[in-house]
Each structure stands twice: as structure tokens, then as C-alpha cells.
matplotlib code that plots the C-alpha trace (Angstrom):
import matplotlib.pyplot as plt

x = [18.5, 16.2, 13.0, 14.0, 15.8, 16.7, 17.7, 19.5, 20.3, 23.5, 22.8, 26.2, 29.6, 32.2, 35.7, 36.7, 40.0, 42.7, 43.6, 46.4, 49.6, 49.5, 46.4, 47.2, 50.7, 50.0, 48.0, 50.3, 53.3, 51.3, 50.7, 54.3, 55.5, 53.5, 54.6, 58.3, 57.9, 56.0, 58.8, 61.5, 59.3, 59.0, 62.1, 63.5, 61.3, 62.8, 65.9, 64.6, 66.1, 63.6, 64.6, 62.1, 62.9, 61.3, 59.7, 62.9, 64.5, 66.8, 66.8, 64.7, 66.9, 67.2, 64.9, 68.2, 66.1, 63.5, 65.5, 68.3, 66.0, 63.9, 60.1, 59.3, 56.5, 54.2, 52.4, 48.6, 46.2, 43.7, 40.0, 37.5, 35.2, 31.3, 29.6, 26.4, 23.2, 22.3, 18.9, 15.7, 13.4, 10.5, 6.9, 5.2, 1.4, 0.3, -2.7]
y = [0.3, 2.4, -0.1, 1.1, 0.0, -3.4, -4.9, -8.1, -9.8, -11.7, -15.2, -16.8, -16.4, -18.6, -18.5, -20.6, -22.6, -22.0, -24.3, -26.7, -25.9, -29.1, -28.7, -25.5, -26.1, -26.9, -23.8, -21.7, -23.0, -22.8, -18.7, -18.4, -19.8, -17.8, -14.7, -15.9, -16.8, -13.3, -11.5, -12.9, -12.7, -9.1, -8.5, -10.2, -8.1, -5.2, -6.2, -7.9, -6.8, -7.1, -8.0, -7.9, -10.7, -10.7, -13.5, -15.0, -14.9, -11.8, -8.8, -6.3, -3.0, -0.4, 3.1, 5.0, 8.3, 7.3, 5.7, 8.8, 11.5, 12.5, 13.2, 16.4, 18.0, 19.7, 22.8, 22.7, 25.4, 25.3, 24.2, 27.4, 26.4, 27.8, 30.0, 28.2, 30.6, 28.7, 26.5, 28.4, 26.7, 24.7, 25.4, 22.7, 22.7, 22.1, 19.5]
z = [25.1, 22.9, 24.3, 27.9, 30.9, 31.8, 35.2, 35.3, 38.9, 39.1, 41.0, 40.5, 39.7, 38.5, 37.5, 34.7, 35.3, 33.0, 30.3, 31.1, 29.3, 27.7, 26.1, 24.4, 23.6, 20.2, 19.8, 21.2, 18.6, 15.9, 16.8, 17.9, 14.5, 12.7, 14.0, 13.3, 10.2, 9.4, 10.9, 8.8, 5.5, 6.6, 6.7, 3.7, 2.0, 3.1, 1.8, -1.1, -4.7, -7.7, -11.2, -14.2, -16.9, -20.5, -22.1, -23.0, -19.7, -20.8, -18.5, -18.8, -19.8, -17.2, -16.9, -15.7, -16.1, -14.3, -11.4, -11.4, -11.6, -8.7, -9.8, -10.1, -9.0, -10.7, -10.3, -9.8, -9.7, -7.4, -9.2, -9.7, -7.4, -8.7, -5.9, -5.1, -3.8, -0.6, -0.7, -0.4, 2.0, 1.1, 2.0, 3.9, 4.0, 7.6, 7.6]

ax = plt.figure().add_subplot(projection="3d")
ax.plot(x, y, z, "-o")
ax.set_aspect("equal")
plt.show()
């Protein structure tokens, strides 16, 4: 550590039993259940299909162009970068 070395003397060990099943069983279907559940919500939302009402509860008309069309992309120029002069040193008076 940064206040020096430390020696530590082991006088003991122990190994802790494991937990009976039936005292974890209940934690262990809670977990399991969770990870089902967030499985199948996964993969509903993969399949998912989204429709957009309005106000009224009438559809919400289509943006063929923007669905149809592949974006296209557009052509940047790189940014003018400004030449910097490098950093002159500092002078330091020396007590």
C-alpha cells in the first residue's frame, strides 16, 4: 500500500458449509424466473410491431418515403483544423 508493507499471519481457516437447498430454493426461483421472464420479453420485442395512434385513436398516416428510401449519406468535409505553435516553457524562479 502506498504507507508500506503489511504482513498478516493466518491463524485459522474455515470452510463455510453450503446452504441447504431448501433454504435457498426460494431465492433461486425468484432468479430463475426472472431470467425467463426477461428472455421472453426480449424476444417479443424482437418481434414486436409498433403502431402510432393520434389523439383520436385514428392511425397515424404512413412516411412511405421515409420507410422506402434508404438514408443517404452525406458528404462531409473534413474540419480546418488551426495549426497551433507549441507552448513555450515557463521560467521558474529557483528559491
Amino acid at each position: 500500500t502506498k504507507l508500506g508493507w503489511h504482513i498478516i499471519k493466518v491463524e485459522d481457516n474455515r470452510k463455510q458449509e453450503p446452504p441447504a437447498l431448501d433454504e435457498v430454493k426460494p431465492q433461486l426461483e425468484k432468479e430463475l424466473s426472472k431470467d425467463i421472464v426477461s428472455s421472453v420479453l426480449e424476444d417479443l420485442r424482437k418481434t414486436a410491431k409498433i403502431e402510432i395512434f393520434q389523439m383520436d385513436g385514428s392511425p397515424m398516416p404512413k412516411e412511405e418515403s421515409v420507410k422506402e428510401e434508404p438514408a443517404k449519406p452525406t458528404e462531409t468535409k473534413p474540419a480546418e483544423t488551426k495549426k497551433e505553435e507549441p507552448a513555450k516553457p515557463t521560467e521558474t524562479k529557483k528559491k
